[in-house]
N, C-alpha and C positions, 0 to 999 in steps of 0.2 A: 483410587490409588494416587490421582496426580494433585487430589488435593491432600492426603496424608503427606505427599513428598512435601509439600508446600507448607504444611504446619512443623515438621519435622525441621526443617530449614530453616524458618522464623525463629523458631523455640533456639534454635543453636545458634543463631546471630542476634537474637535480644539477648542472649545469657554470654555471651563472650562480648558480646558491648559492655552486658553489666559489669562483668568481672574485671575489663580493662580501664572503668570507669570509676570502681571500686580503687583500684591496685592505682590510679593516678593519683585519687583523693588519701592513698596512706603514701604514694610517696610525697605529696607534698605536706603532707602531715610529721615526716619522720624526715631526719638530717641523712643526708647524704654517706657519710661515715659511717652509717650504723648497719649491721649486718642481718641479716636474717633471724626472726626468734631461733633460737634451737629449743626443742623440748628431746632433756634426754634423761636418762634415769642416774639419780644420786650415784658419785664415784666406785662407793664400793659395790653398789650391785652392777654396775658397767662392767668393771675388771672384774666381778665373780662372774660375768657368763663370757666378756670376750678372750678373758684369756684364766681360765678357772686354775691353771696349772702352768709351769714356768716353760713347757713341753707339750701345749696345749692352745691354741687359739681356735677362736669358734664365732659364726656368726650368721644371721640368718634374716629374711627380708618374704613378705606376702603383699599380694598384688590382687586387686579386684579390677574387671573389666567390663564393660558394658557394652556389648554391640548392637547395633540396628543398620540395617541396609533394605535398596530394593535392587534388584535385577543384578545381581553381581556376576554369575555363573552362567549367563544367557542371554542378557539382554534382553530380556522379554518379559514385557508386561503378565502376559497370558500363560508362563510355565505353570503348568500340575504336572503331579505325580502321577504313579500308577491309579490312583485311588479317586483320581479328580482334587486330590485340595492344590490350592496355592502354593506352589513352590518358589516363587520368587523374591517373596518375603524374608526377611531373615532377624530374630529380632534373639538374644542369647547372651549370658551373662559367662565370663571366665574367672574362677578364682584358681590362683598360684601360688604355694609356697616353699619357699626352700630352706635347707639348713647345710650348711657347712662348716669342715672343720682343717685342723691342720696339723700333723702331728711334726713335730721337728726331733729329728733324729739326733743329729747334730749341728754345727756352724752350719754346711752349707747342704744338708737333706731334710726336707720335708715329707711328706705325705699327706695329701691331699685327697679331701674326698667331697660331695655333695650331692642330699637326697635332695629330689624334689615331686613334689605332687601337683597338679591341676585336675581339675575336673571343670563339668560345665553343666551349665543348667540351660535349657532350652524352652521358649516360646513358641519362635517358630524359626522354620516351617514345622508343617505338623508333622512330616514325614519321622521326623529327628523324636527321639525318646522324650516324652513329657515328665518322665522322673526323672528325678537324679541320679545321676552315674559317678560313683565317689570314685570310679578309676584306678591307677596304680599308680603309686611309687615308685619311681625308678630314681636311679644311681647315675646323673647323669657326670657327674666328675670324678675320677679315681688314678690319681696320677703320684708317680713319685719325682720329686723335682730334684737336680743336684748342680748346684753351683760347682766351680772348678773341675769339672769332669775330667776323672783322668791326670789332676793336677794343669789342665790346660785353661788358657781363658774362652768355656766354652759351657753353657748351662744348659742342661739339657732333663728334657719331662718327657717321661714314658708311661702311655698310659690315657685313661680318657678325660681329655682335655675339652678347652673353649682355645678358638686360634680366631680373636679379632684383631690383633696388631700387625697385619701384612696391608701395609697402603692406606687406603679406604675400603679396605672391602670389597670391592668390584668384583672379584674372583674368587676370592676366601674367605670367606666368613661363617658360612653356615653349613656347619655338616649332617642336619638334619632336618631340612628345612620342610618334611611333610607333615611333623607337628606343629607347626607352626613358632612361636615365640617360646611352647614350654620348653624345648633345649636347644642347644646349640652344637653338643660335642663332635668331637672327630677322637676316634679310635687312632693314636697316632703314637708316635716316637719324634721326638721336635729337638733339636741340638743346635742352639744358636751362638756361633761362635762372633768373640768381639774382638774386630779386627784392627779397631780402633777408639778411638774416645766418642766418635761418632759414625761408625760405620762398623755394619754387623753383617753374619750371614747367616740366616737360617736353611738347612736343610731338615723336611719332613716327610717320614714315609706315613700312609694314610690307608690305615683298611677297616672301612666303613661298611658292618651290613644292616640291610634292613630291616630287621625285626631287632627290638629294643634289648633282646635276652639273650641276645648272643654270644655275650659273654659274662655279663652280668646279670640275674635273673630279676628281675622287676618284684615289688610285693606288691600281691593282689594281681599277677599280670594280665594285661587284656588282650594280646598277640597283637600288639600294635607295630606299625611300618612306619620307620621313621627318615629312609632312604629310598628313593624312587628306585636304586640298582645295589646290586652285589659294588661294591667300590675301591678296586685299589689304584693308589694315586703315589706319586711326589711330588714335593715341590722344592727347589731351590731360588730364593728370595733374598736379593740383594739390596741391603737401604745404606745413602752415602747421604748422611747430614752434614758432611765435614765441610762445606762450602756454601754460598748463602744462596745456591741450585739444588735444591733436593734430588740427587738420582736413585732411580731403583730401575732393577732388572729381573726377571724371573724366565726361570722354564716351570712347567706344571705338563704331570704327565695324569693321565686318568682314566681306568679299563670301569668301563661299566658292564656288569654281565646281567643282565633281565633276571626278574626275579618269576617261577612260577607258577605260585598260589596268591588265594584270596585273600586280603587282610582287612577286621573288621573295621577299620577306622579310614581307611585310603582306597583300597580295590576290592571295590565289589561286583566285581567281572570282567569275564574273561577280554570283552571287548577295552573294558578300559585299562586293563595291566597291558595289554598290546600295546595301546595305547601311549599310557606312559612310561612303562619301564622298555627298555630298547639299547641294545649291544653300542660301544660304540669303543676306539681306542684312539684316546684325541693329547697329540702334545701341539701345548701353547710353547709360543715364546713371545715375550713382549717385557715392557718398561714403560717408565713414569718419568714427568722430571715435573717439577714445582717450583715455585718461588716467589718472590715479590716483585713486581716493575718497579714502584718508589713506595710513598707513604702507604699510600692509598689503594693500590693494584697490585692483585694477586695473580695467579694462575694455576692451575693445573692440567698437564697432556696427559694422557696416557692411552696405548694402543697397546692389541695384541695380532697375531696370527695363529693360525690351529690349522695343524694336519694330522693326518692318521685315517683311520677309519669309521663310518657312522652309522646307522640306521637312518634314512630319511625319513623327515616328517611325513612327507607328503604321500609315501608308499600306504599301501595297504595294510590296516591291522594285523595281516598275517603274516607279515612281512616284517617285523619287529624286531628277529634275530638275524637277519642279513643286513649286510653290509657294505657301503661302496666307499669310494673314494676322498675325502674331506680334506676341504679348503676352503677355509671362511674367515673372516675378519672383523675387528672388534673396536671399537676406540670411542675414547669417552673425555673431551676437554671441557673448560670452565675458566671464565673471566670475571673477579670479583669485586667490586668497588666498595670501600670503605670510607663511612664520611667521616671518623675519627668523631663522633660529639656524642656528648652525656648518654644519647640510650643508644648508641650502639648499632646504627642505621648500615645497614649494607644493601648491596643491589648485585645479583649473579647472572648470568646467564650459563647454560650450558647445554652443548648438545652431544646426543649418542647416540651412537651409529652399533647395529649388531646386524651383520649379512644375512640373512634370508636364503631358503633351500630355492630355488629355481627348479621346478616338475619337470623341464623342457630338458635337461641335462643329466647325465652320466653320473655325473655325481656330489656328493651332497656340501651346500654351502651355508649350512648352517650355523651361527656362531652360538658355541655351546655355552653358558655362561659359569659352569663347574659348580664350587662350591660357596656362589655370587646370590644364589637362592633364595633371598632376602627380601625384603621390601625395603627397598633402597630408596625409590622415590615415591611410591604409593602403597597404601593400606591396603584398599583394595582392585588394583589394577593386577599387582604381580602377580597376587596369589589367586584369585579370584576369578578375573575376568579371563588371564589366559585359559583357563580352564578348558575353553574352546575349542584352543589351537593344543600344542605338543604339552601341553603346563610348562614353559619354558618363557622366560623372558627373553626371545630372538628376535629377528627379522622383524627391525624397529627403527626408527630414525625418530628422536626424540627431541626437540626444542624446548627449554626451560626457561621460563623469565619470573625468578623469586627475586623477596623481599624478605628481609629478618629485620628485627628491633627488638630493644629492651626498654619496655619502660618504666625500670625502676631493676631491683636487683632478682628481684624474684621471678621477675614474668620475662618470658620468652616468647615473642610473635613470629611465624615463621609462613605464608603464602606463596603460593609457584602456580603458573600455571604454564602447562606440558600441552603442547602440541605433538600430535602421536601419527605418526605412515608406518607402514607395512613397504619394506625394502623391496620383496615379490608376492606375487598372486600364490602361493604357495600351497592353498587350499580348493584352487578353479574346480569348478564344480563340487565342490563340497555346498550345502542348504545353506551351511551359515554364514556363505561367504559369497562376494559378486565374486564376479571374473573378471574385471578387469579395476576396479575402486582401487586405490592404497592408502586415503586416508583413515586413519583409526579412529582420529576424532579430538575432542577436547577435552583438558581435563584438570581439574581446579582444584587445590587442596588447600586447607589452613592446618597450621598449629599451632595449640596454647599451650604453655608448658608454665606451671607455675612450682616455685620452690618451696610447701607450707614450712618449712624450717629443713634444720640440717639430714634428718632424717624422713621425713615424709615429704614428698612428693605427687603431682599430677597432670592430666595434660589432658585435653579438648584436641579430638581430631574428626574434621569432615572435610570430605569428599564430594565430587558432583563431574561425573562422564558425561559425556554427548557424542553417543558415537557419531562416524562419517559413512560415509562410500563404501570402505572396506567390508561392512557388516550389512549383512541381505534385509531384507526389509523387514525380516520376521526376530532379528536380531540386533534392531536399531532403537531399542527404547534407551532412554536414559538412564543412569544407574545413580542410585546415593550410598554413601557408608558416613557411616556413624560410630567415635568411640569416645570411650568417657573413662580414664583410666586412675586410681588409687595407687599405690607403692610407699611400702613401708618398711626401714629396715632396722634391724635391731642393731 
């Protein structure tokens, strides 16, 4: 295995040498001024599919993926299954497509809709289906949007949305983050009033549940989970551009109720929906502020606090729908140096802190991270490796030292490498965990991101773990990921 890891890692730093080596010798071949090919289709077939009717636009984009990893879910060399094979392997291909459309009622209503499909094909492990599973189509956007609501300056979409413009993300982003990248939505009502030329407010109520058909019925449905909990939420999100001090402010309230059956794609038992699905009624409050120091120096703060109620991680499986006291803490800054020249050199640091439950206390200190469920700074760290612990991105103290550049207009290089602790022993006497370690370990990423023209696009991304202390010795092997990604849109 440790020499597959080994040819696996060569193969992906001779081919992104190549690629960077390539993309140097076309930009010193091609003038500075000159833009990226576009390959697009002759005018009239463009405007016959993006906008077929004067009350009609339409548009749609497919994505192929390639993954390869070892030890994501365990850290260990040596996982089998029931059956004796190899479980730690993982080697799987994802294709995605979507279509979307927009019906415009009038000046300022639309209606919004988009299907999308994924399915996957499987290598290994073996446990995973060797055919193909063409899956369902779901509905994952179905919203009505209306500018001046009410006659007021205030726009507001009701209905199943995407919500990625609150911040960065940190907390909102993903309302579905058990499928992973095929959707995003949140079942919501969002009314963002504009308070100013640069300062808005959104308020959004959010009722998220878990299975895909719940109100929308999927075609071909597979009874798939795409919420860890039954979820209703608000949020009210303040952003003041009006000065050259970004501020934002929020509250975010969040009732998660446990869900109690098996779903085929996420819980396949009773241990692990204990597990992960788990009561809790948690309100944030917190804010951001950003800006520039001079040319060169950026920043961004931003903290939260959470109380209310939780289920502890650290409790017993059976123990999933009770619940104690919660107070936990949150905050996530960044220091950015820009060196202003031709390809675009910058140099970040940042660190992030999310509280850890403490076993020894009364009540729980966990910092929740809502609907932050993303893989924000790893592929496979968030989704993957936590698997371990609560599947939660928590009780973490995280050190980043990236690097980004462009070398030329199309290629984006983007390397970090994360230093990872464990805030509390939160797991003490659990197998997979010491009792008293906090280190998590090391962990190195790249990405290539290159532009084939205006509409196709792709990206090179790998991965390399080394866990520390934190992880018992039987869950200390190293981990690789591997992705190779296509996107095309029409």
């Amino acid at each position: 295995m440790a020499q597959n890891r080994t040819i696996i890692v060569l193969v992906f730093v001779f081919l992104l040498a190549g690629l960077l080596v390539a993309a140097q010798v076309q930009a010193a071949e091609t003038p500075a001024s000159t833009s990226p090919a576009s390959v697009q289709a002759s005018p009239d077939l463009n405007d016959s599919f993006h906008n077929p009717a004067p009350w009609l636009t339409m548009g749609a984009d497919v994505r192929f993926r390639e993954h390869y990893g070892e030890n994501w879910t365990a850290l260990n060399n040596d996982l089998t299954d029931a059956k004796g094979n190899n479980a730690a392997d993982w080697h799987f291909e994802r294709y995605r497509a979507r279509w979307w459309m927009s019906l415009k009622a009038d000046e300022n209503t639309s209606i919004n809709t988009r299907f999308t499909w994924e399915f996957r094909t499987y290598d290994k492990p073996e446990s995973a289906a060797q055919a193909t599973d063409f899956d369902e189509i779901i509905m994952d956007n179905f919203n009505v949007s209306m500018k001046k609501f009410l006659d007021m300056p205030v726009t507001a979409t009701i209905g199943r949305q995407d919500i990625m413009n609150l911040g960065q993300g940190w907390l909102v982003f993903d309302g579905t983050p058990v499928d992973g990248s095929r959707t995003f939505y949140f079942d919501a009502a969002r009314f963002t009033f504009d308070l100013g030329e640069k300062t808005k407010l959104d308020t959004i109520y959010v009722s998220n549940m878990p299975k895909s058909d719940w109100w929308l019925k999927p075609i071909n449905d597979r009874d798939k989970i795409v919420t860890q909990e039954e979820e209703q939420g608000a949020i009210v999100y303040l952003t003041d551009k009006s000065t050259p001090t970004q501020f934002e402010g929020y509250f975010m309230f969040k009732d998660n109720n446990p869900i109690d059956d098996i779903a085929r794609n996420f819980i396949t038992s009773t241990a692990k929906l204990q597990q992960y699905s788990k009561k809790a009624e948690i309100y944030t409050f917190g804010g951001a502020v950003s800006g520039s120091i001079n040319d060169n120096w950026g920043y961004r703060v931003e903290g939260a606090v959470q109380t209310g109620k939780s289920a502890s991680p650290s409790t017993l499986v059976t123990a999933y729908n009770h619940t104690e006291d919660l107070l936990a803490f949150g905050e996530k800054s960044t220091l950015e140096y820009s060196f202003k020249d031709d390809i675009d050199n910058k140099l970040h640091v940042t660190y992030e802190y999310l509280s850890g439950d403490n076993p020894n206390t009364k009540r729980v200190e966990s910092f929740n991270p809502l609907w932050g469920q993303w893989p924000q700074w790893s592929e496979m760290y968030q989704p993957y490796i936590t698997q371990l612990e609560d599947n939660l991105v928590s009780n973490l103290h995280r050190l980043d030292f990236g690097h980004k550049f462009k070398p030329n207009s199309q290629w984006e290089i983007l390397t970090d490498w994360n230093l990872l602790w464990a805030d509390q022993n939160t797991y003490k006497g659990n197998p997979h965990f010491t009792d008293d370690g906090n280190f998590r370990g090391h962990l190195l990423t790249c990405w290539a991101r290159y532009n084939f023209s205006k509409q196709l696009k792709g990206n090179l991304v790998g991965e390399y773990f080394m866990p520390g202390n934190y992880y018992a010795k039987a869950n200390n092997d190293d981990a690789l990921y591997f992705h190779f990604t296509v996107e095309y849109t029409f």
